[in-house]
C-alpha positions, 0 to 999 in steps of 0.5 A: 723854232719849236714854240716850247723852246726858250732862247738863250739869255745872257747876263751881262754887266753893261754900260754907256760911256762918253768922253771915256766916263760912263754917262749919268743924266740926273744923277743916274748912272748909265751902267749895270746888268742887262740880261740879253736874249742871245741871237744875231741882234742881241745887242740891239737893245744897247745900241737903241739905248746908246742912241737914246743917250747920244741923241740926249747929249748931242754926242757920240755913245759907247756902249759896252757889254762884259760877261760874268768873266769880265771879257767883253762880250760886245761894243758900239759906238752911235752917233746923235742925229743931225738935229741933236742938241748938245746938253752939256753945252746948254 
């Protein structure tokens, strides 16, 4: 790649969801706008976000990336690791 080049960046409207509604942790909701560099791992920023979150409640995360025309752009679901605690159970 020449140096003086720039990849892509996306816009893109992102969210995480579980249990079908988007997650809000202390009264933040998990959801807005996500400029993304465009390449084979573009969505890794999501899914290390999404795994962040599972991990925190203990359950499984969607996460979600639409472009400026409403078409999904991708999707994923991750899972908590083992030694995860439910917070919504505490």
């Amino acid at each position: 790649m020449n140096p003086n080049t720039r990849p892509g960046v996306s816009e893109y409207d992102t969210e995480l969801r579980s249990g079908g509604e988007v997650v809000v942790l202390d009264g933040m909701a998990y959801q807005g706008r996500t400029v993304l560099v465009e390449g084979p791992e573009m969505f890794e920023p999501l899914e290390r976000w999404a795994k962040g979150v599972a991990e925190t409640l203990g359950e499984p995360v969607t996460w979600r990336a639409t472009d400026r025309k409403g078409e999904l752009a991708g999707r994923g679901t991750v899972q908590p690791g083992p030694a995860a605690q439910n917070l919504r159970a505490l």
